[in-house]
C-alpha positions in Angstrom: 6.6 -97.4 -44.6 8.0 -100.8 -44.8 6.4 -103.2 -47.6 7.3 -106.7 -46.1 7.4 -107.9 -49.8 10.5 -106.3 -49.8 12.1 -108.6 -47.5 11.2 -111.5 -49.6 14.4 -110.0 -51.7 17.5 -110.4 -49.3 20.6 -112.3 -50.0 21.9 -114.8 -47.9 25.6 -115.2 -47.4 26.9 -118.7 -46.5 29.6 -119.5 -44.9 32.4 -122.6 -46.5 30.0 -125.2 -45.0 27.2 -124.0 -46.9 25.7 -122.5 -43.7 23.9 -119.0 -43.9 26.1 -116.5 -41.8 24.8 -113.3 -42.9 22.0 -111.8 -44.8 22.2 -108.8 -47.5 19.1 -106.1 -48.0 19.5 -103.2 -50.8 19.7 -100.0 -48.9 16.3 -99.0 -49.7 15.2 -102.0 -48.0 17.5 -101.0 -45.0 16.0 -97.5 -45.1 12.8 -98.5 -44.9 13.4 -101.3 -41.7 15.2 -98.8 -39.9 12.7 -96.4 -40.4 10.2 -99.1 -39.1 12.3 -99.9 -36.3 12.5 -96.4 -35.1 8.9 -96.2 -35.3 8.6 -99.1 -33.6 10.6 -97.7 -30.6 8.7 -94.3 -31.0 5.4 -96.0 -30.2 7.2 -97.8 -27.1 8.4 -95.0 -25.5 5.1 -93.1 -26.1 2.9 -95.8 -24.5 5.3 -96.1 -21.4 5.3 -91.7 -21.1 1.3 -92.1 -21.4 1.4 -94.6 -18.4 3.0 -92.8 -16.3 1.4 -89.5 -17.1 -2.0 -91.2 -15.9 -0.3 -92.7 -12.7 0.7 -89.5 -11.5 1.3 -86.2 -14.1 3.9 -84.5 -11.4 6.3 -87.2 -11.0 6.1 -87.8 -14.8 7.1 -84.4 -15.0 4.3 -83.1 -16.6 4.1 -79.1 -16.9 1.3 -77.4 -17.3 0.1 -76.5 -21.0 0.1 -73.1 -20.7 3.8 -73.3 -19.1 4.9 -75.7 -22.5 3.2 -73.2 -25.0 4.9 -69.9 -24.0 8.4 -72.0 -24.4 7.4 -72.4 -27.8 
């Protein structure tokens, strides 16, 4: 989970006008933003599968249950 306090840490890099150009994060901090950010798109793609399903199940491509369990 990503503590946004954490972001209160990063690093700006300026450029030679004194202009920031970059910012740094320590890689737990990255770690923890990606994570978040793949979450992010996890939920995204869920909620757009979960309209569709409810439009119409067989052109989602929806299988049965029974059909999904015995591949497992």
């Amino acid at each position: 989970m990503l503590d946004f306090n954490a972001l209160k840490s990063v690093r700006y890099v300026v450029d030679q006008d004194g202009h920031k150009s970059a910012v740094q994060v320590d890689l737990a901090t990255w770690s923890a933003l990606l994570g978040y950010l793949e979450d992010l798109e996890d939920r995204a793609t869920i909620k757009d599968k979960l309209a569709r399903l409810k439009l119409d199940p067989a052109t989602a491509g929806a299988i049965p249950w029974d059909e999904a369990k015995e591949a497992w």
